[in-house]
N, C-alpha and C positions, 0 to 999 in steps of 0.2 A: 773318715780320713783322720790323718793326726794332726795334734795340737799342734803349729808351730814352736813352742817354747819346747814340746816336749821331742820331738824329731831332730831338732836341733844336738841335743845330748847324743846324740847317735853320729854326732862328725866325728870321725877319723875311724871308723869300723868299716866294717867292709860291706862293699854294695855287690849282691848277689843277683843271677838273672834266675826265672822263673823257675830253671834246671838245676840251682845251686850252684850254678859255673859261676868264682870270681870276675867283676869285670873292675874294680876299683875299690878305693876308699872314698866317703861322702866327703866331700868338700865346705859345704854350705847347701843350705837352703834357698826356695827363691817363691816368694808367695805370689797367687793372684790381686794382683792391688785391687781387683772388682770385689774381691771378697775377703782377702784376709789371709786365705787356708794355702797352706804348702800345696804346690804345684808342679812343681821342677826342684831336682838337687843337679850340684853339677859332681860328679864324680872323677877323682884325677885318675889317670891312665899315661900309659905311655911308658918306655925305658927314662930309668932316671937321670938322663941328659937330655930329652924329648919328652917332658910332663905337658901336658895338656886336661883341661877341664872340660869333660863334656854333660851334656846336659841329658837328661834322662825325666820323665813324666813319673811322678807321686802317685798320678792314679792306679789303684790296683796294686800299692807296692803295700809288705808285709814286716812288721820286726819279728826278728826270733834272737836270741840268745849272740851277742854280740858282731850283730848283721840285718841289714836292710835287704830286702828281696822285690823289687822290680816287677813291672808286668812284661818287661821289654828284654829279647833277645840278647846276649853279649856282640853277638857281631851285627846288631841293628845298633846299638848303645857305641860301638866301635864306630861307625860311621856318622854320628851325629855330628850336626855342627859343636863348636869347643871353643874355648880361647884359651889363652896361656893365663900360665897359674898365678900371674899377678894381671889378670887385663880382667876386663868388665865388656857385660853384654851389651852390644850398641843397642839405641831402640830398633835401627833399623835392622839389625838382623833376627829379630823378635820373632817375625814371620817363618823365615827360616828354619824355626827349631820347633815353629809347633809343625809346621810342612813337615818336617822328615819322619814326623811321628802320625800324619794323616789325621792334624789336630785342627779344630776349626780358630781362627787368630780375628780377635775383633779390637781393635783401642777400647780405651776407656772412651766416656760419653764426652768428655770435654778433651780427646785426641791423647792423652795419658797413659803412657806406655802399659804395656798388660804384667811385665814381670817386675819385683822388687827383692833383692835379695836380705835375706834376714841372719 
């Protein structure tokens, strides 16, 4: 998996699905606070009067030459849960965004949300 410090360098290039189809630009990062390591980016989408950030799973994603590559679909990544490109993930919808990817969602041991953005 990548460095956070170093995935981070990779905001504002573009986030690819497995087939090369653009589905956005990376937005930010969002680490496992259990562990530290990138986890989630949120990638913005949307016409640009309708931006929205949606969230997309680290695991399995790949850098190449000025692009981030995904293990997830564009029209799986098109319906993820998102917020607007100034809002912040509730903890309660935490659950939500690892569900839509058929990801397993545990809190942390002292009930501590599971994402933190970096």
């Amino acid at each position: 998996m990548f460095e956070a410090s170093d995935i981070r360098e990779w905001r504002g290039h573009d986030v690819v699905d497995r087939e090369g189809h653009k589905i956005g630009v990376l937005e930010a990062v969002y680490v496992d606070t259990a562990t530290d390591q990138p986890s989630f980016a949120t990638v913005t989408m949307g016409l640009p009067t309708r931006r929205r950030l949606a969230f997309v799973p680290l695991f399995g994603a790949t850098v190449g030459p000025g692009y981030l590559k995904v293990a997830h679909g564009k029209d799986v990544v098109k319906k993820a849960p998102a917020i607007d490109t100034d809002g912040e993930l509730a903890a309660e919808e935490e659950p939500g965004v690892f569900a839509h990817y058929e990801l397993d969602y545990t809190v942390g041991a002292g009930g501590e949300r599971r994402l933190a953005r970096r």
